[in-house]
N, C-alpha and C positions, 0 to 999 in steps of 0.2 A: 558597147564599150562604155566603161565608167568616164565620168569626167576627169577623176586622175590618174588611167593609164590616157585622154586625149593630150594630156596637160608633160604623161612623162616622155611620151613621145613628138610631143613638138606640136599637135594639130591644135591646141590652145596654147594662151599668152598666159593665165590665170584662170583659177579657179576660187569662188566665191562660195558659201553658205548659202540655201536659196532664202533665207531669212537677209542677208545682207545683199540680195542679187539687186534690186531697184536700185536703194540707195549708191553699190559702187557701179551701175552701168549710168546712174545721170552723173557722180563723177569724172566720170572716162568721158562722157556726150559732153560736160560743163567745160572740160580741159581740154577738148577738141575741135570745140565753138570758140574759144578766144586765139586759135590759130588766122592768122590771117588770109580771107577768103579767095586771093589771088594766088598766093601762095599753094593754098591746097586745091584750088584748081588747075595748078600748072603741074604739080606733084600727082596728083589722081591722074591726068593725061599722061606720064611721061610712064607712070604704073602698069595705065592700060596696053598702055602700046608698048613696051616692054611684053606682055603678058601674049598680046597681037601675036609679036614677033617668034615667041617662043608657042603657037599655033594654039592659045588657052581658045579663043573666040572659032577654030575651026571643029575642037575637039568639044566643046559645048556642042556645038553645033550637030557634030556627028554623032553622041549620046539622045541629043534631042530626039533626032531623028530615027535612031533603034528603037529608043524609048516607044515613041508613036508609032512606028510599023508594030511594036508587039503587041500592040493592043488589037492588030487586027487578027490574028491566032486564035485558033480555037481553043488552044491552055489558056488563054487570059479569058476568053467568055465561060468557060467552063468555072474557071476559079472564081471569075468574079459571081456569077450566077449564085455558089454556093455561098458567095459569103465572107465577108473579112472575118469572122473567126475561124474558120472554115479554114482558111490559108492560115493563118496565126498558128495551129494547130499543126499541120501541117509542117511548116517551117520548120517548130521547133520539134516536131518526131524524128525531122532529120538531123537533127544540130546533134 
């Protein structure tokens, strides 16, 4: 996915030039450090557990977890054996 179909679908806020990408991300980190530290620590809690409630922390969790079982599979030692281009290839034979 380009950056601007993440951007026209909603998965970004903006998009930058990677030429201008430092300079507007210490903008954005400059205008989010003179927030007040209490403030965005009571705002990031109230986030997470919001996030809690709606099961973001159990569905990490359970991704985690497929994640690490596949790696015990014989597809994933075979894949990995040959090779990250090996699967690169692959991939994109079937796309």
């Amino acid at each position: 996915m380009s950056a601007m179909e993440g951007h026209r679908i909603g998965m970004v806020n903006r998009v930058v030039a990677r030429a201008d990408l430092e300079t507007s991300a210490m903008s954005l980190a400059s205008d989010i450090a003179k927030a007040p530290p209490l403030s965005m620590k009571m705002l990031k809690g109230s986030l997470n557990r919001t996030a809690d409630m709606q099961g973001f922390r159990n569905a990490i969790q359970a991704h985690f977890d497929t994640h690490e079982l596949c790696h015990t599979t014989q597809e994933y030692k075979e894949v990995r054996a040959a090779g990250l281009d090996t699967a690169i290839a692959r991939a994109k034979s079937l796309a």
